[in-house]
C-alpha positions in Angstrom: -167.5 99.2 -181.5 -165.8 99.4 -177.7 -168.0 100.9 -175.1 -167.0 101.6 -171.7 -169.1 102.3 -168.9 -168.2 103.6 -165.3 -170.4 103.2 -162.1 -169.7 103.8 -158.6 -168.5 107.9 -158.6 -170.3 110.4 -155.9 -170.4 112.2 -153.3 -168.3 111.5 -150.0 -166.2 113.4 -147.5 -162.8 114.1 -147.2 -160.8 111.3 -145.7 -163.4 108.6 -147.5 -163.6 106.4 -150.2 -165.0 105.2 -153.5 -164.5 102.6 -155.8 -165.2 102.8 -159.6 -165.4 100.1 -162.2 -165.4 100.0 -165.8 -166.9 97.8 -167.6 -165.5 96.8 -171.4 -168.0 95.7 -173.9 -165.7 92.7 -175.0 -162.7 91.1 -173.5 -160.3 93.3 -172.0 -157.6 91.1 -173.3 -157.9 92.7 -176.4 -156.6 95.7 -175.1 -152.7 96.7 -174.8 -153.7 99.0 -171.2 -156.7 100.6 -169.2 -156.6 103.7 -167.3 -158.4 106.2 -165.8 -158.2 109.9 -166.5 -159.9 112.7 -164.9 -161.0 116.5 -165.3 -161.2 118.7 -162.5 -162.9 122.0 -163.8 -161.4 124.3 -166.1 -158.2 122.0 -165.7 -157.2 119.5 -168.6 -157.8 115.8 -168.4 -155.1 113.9 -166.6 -153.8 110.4 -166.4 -154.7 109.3 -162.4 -153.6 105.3 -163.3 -153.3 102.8 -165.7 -152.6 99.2 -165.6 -150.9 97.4 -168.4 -151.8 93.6 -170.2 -149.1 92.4 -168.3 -150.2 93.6 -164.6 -147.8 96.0 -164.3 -149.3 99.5 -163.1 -149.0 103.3 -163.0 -150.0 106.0 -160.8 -149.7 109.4 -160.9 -147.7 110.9 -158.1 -150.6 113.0 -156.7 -152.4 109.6 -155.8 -149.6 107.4 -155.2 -150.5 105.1 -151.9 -154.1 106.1 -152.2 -155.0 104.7 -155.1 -155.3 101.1 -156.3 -156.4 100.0 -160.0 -156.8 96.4 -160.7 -158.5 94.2 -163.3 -161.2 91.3 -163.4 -160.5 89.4 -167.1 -163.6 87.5 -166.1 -165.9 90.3 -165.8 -164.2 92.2 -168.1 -163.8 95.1 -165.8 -161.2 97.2 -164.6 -161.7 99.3 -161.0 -159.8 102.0 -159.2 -160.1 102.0 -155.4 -159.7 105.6 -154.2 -159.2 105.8 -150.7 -158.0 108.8 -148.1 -159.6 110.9 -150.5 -159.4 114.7 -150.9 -161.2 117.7 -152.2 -158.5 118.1 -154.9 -159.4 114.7 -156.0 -162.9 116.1 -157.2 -163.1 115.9 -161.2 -164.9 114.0 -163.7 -163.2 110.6 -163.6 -162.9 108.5 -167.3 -162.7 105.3 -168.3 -160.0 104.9 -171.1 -159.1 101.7 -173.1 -156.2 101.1 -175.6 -156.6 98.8 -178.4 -153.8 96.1 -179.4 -152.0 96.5 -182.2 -154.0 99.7 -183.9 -153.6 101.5 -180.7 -157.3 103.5 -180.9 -158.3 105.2 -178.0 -161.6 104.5 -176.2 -163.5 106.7 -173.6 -166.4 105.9 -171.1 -168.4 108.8 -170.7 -167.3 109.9 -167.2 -168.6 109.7 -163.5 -168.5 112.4 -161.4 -166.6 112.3 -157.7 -167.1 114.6 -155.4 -165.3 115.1 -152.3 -166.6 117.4 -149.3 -164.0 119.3 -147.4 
């Protein structure tokens, strides 16, 4: 069974930033992509950024410039650097792995950003 974990969400003001990791279980290479999701309150979960076996990556517009996902096969970790951040960006952020060739989804149990205005 895949587990997921995430570490490094909080508290921090507008205009800082946070970084939060991931951390797989098993080897990451075993997965097709990695992204993380998040849900603001009483909105639905949304796609923030997902990077992709091959390197390539994707970010949703609202974060576009401010936000950096990368990957450590060694650690078997994957992080998202948030940076210039804003109160809009305060949600619930998730961890989310796909698995090669069945495609099953996997969630972390979330970490919780805040950001002060």
């Amino acid at each position: 069974q895949v587990q997921l974990v995430e570490s490094g969400g909080g508290l921090v003001q507008a205009g800082g930033s946070l970084r939060l990791s991931c951390a797989a279980s098993g080897s990451i290479f075993s997965f097709s992509s990695m992204g993380w999701y998040r849900q603001a309150l009483g909105k639905q979960r949304e796609l923030v950024a997902r990077i992709f076996s091959s390197g390539t990556t994707y970010y949703a517009d609202s974060v576009k410039g401010r936000f950096t996902i990368s990957r450590d096969n060694a650690k078997n970790t994957v992080s998202l650097q948030m940076n210039s951040l804003k109160f809009e960006d305060t949600a619930v952020y998730y961890c989310n792995a796909v698995r090669l060739v069945t495609n099953n989804d996997y969630w972390g149990q979330g970490t919780q950003v805040t950001v002060s205005s």
